[in-house]
VEXVO-266176 format. One record per residue (C-alpha): residue in three letters; x, y, z. Coordinates in steps of 0.5 Angstrom, whole numbers, plus 2048, in hexadecimal, padded with zeros to 3 digits. Layout:
<atoms>
ALAXYZ
...
</atoms>
This chain:
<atoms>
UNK81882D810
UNK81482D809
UNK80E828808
UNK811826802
UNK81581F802
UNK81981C7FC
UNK8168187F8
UNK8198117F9
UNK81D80E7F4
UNK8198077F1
UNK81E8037EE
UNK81D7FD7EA
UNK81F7F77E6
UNK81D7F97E0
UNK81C7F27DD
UNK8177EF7E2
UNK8107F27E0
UNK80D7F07E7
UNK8137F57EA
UNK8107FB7E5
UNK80A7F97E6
UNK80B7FA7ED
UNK80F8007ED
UNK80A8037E9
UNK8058017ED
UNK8088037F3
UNK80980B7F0
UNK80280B7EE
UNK7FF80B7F5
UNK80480F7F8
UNK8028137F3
UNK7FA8137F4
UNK7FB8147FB
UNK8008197FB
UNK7FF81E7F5
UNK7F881D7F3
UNK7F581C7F9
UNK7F18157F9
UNK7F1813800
UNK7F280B7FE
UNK7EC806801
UNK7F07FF804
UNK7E97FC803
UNK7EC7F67FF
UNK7F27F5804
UNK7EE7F5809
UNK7E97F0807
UNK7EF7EB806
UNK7F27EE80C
UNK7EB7EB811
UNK7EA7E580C
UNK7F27E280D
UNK7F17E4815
UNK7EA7E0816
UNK7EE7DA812
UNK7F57DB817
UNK7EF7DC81D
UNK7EB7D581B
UNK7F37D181B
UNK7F47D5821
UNK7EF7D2824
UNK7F07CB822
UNK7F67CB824
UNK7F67CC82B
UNK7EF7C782B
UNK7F47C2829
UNK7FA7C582F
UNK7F47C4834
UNK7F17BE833
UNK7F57B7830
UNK7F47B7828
UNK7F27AF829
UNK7EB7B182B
UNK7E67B1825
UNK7E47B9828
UNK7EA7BB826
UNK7EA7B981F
UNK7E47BC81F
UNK7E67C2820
UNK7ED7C281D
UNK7EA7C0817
UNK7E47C6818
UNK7EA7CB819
UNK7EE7C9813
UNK7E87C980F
UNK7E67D0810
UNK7EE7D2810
UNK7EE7CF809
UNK7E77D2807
UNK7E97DA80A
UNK7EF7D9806
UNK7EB7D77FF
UNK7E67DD800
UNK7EC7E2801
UNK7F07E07FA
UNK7E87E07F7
UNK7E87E77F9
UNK7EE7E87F7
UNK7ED7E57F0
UNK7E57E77EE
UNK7E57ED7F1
UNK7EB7F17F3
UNK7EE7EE7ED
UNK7F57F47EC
UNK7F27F97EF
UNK7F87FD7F1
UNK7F58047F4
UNK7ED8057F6
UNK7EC80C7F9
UNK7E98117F8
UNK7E98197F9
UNK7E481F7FB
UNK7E28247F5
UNK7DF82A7F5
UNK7DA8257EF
UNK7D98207F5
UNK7DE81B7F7
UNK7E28177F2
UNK7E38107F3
UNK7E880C7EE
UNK7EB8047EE
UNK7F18047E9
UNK7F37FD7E7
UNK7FA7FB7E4
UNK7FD7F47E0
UNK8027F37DC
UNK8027EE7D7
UNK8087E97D7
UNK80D7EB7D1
UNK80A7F07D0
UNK80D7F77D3
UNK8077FB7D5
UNK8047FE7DA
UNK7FD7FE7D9
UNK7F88017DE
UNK7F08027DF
UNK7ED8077E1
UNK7E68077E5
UNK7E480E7E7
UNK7DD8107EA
UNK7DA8177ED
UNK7D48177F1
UNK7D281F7F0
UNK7CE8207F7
UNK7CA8267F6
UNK7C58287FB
UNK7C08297F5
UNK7C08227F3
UNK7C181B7F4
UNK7C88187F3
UNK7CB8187EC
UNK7D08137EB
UNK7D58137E4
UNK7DA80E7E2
UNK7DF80E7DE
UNK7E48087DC
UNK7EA8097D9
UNK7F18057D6
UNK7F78077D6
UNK7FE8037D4
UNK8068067D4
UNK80C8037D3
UNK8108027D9
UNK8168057D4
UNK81380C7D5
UNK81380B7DC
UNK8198077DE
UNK82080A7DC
UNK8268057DA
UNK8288047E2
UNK8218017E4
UNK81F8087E7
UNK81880A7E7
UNK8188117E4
UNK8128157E9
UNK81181B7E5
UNK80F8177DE
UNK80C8127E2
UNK8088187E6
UNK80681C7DF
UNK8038157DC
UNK7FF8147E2
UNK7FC81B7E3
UNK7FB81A7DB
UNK7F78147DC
UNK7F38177E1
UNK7F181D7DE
UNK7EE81A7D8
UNK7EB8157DC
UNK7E781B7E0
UNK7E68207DA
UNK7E181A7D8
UNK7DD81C7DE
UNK7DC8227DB
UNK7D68237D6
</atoms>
């Protein structure tokens, strides 16, 4: 038995940007984990993930005050009130952090080096008819050595591509284009590490 596995066919519509752009999306991160070795940071999701949970909780918790004790006591709308108030309020603090902070981050990880470790976040959009994939890089390396303190260099780069170079006509991502465009990026983005 081989450890190799065959790449998976991603195929899409070619005409929705939202479909490309998740695809690509998608192939990058399997990418980043599988052939460049980052191991991703689910740090985002996991923020969203606790505040969409203490939401459900407090609602949760609402709901079975109102089960338990009759609704026409003013204690019980109280507390109902109070329940959907926090529901409401966990929800409007996931979608801030989802919009403020995370923004379109798709990937965040990070590798160890024999530089340091090598911590990139790599953002993608695309602009309504506008068929580009474009992408940013945010790549830092903390050199650790046991003769000084931490050193710290960033780097921040922005790429875009037609999804045309990556797409044949039936919608099928073409894996080894998009993979040399990918490892491309980021080996110009690590060569300004050096000095």
């Amino acid at each position: 038995m081989t450890s190799e596995t065959q790449p998976r066919v991603i195929k899409v519509d070619k005409s929705n940007l939202l479909d490309l752009k998740n695809a690509c999306d998608e192939a990058l991160r399997e990418y980043l984990e599988n052939k460049a070795g980052f191991r991703q940071s689910h740090r985002h999701t996991d923020t969203k993930l606790v505040l969409g949970y203490l939401g459900c909780a407090f609602a949760a918790a609402g709901s079975y005050y109102g089960y338990i004790h009759p609704f026409e006591l003013s204690t019980t709308k109280f507390w109902t009130g109070v329940s959907v108030a926090f529901y409401y309020l966990f929800n409007v603090l996931m979608m801030v952090y989802a919009y403020f902070i995370e923004k379109n981050t798709v990937f965040a990880g990070s590798k160890i080096t024999p530089n340091g470790t090598q911590t990139i976040s790599i953002e993608s959009s695309v602009k309504q008819y506008h068929p580009y994939y474009d992408m940013t890089f945010d790549m830092k390396l903390d050199h650790a050595s046991a003769s000084s303190a931490s050193k710290k260099k960033a780097t921040h780069q922005e790429f875009s591509t037609a999804f045309q170079y990556w797409f044949d006509e039936d919608g099928v991502l073409a894996q080894d284009a998009f993979e040399a465009d990918i490892a491309k990026f980021l080996a110009n983005t690590q060569a300004t590490h050096i000095e």
